[in-house]
C-alpha positions, 0 to 999 in steps of 0.5 A: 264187746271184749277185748285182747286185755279182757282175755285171761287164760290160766294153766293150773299145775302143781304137786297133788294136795297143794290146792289146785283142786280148790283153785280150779273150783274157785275159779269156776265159781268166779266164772271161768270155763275149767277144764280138768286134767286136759292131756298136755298133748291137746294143749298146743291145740287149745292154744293156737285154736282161733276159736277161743270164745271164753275170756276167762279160762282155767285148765289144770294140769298134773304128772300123770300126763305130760308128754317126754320132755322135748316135747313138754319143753316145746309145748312151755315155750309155746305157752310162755309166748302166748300173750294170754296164757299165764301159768300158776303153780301151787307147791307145800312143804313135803312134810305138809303134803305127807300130813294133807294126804294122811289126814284125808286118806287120798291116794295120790295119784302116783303111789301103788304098792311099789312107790310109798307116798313119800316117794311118790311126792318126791317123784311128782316134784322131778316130773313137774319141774319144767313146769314150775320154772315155767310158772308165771305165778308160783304159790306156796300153800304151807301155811295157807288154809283152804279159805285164805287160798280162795281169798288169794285165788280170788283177790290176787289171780281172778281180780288182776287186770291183765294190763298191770303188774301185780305186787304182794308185799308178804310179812313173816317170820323166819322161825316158821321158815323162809316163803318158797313164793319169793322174788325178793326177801328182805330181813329185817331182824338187824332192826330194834325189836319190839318184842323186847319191850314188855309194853309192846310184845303183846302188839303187832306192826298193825299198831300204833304204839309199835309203829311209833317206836319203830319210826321213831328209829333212824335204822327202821327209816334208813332200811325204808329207805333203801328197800325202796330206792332198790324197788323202785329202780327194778319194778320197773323192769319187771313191767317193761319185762311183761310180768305178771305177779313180784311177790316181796317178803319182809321177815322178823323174827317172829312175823308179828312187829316189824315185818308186819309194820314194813309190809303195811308201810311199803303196801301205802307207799306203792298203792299211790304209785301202782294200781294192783298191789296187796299185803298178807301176813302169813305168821300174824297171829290173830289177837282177840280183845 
């Protein structure tokens, strides 16, 4: 028999050609009962219906239906204190979303002959505002290629239990920019730089000789320190607040030393303390020996 905890009901939302598509169709593949495009005007039905035999259940959502904002504000607020119903929001950078659509030839769905497709992606971002403050989990695919968007989907939406909080401890590099999924960014560019040492500039934070030099220095531990003395004061409170997903970025320079080494340092440390946390290296560049 299932229980309130086994029930997981997700709102997938977001600008055209950010991934919703291919989180929808990984889901249904994970066993969930998609239903696309559903008219938002039918949401509050869906979510007060007493007769919700799925357990698993994904419904995406775009601007080409939502209903005035009062409304649209009433039905999030609805949505937001349902125990089940989670919201995730997937978003690109919009010179991404310029490339995704002209490598594809896709229409997007809010440009005609009067609205270019620059315009259309600004409007779509306005119309769809509301949701995304709303969004219980939100997800920039910029860098992501649609195998690492399953591998997200799958490992950090379907797999999270709905009992515990889900922590990602996120590397990258500030030359690529700053990750829109952030809820705390850490630099760490006041930190000795392996780069500079010819021995290790072709190594990652994933080594050994790079974690000896960075261990080796009282700053790199005192920065440890400290980011967990602050962690572990407020996570904490993001739990007691009921909330789904923390995402916590680590950036260098370049995202391969030591954003990379403090992203795997703190994942060890936390996995030991709570049971739903994971790593990802967004600027790690793949080394073939």
């Amino acid at each position: 028999m299932s229980t309130n905890s086994d029930k997981k009901w997700l709102i997938i939302s977001g600008r055209s050609g950010s991934g919703k598509t291919v989180c929808l169709r990984s889901l249904e593949d994970l066993g969930f009962y998609c239903i696309d495009n559903l008219p938002m005007s039918l949401f509050p039905a869906l979510i007060d219906s007493a007769d919700l035999t799925q357990n698993r259940i994904a419904v995406s959502l775009d601007a080409r239906n939502l209903p005035d904002p009062t409304h649209l504000h009433e039905i999030l607020l609805q949505i937001k204190q349902h125990p089940h119903w989670e919201i995730l929001y997937f978003d690109a950078d919009d010179n991404i979303l310029l490339k995704r659509f002209s490598e594809t030839r896709r229409k997007h769905p809010l440009s005609d002959n009067e609205t270019s497709l620059q315009e259309a992606i600004k409007e779509e971002k306005m119309l769809l505002e509301a949701v995304a403050n709303a969004a219980t989990l939100f997800v920039d695919t910029s860098h992501l290629s649609e195998t690492q968007l399953r591998h997200l989907i799958r490992e950090r939406i379907a797999a999270r239990s709905t009992e515990h909080l889900s922590i990602l401890f996120q590397s990258f590099g500030y030359k690529n920019g700053i990750p829109a999924d952030a809820d705390y960014v850490f630099d760490l560019r006041c930190l000795p730089n392996p780069y500079w040492q010819d021995s290790l500039r072709a190594l990652t934070g994933q080594d050994q000789a790079v974690i000896q030099f960075l261990e080796d220095n009282s700053l790199v531990n005192k920065m440890f320190e400290e980011i967990t003395r602050f962690l572990n004061e407020w996570i904490p409170c993001y739990e007691k607040d009921k909330r789904s997903y923390l995402t916590i970025n680590l950036g260098c320079t370049g995202g391969q030393h030591r954003s990379v080494y403090f992203a795997e340092r703190l994942m060890r440390y936390y996995q030991s303390k709570y049971p739903q946390v994971q790593v990802r290296h967004r600027d790690l560049k793949v080394r073939h020996d």
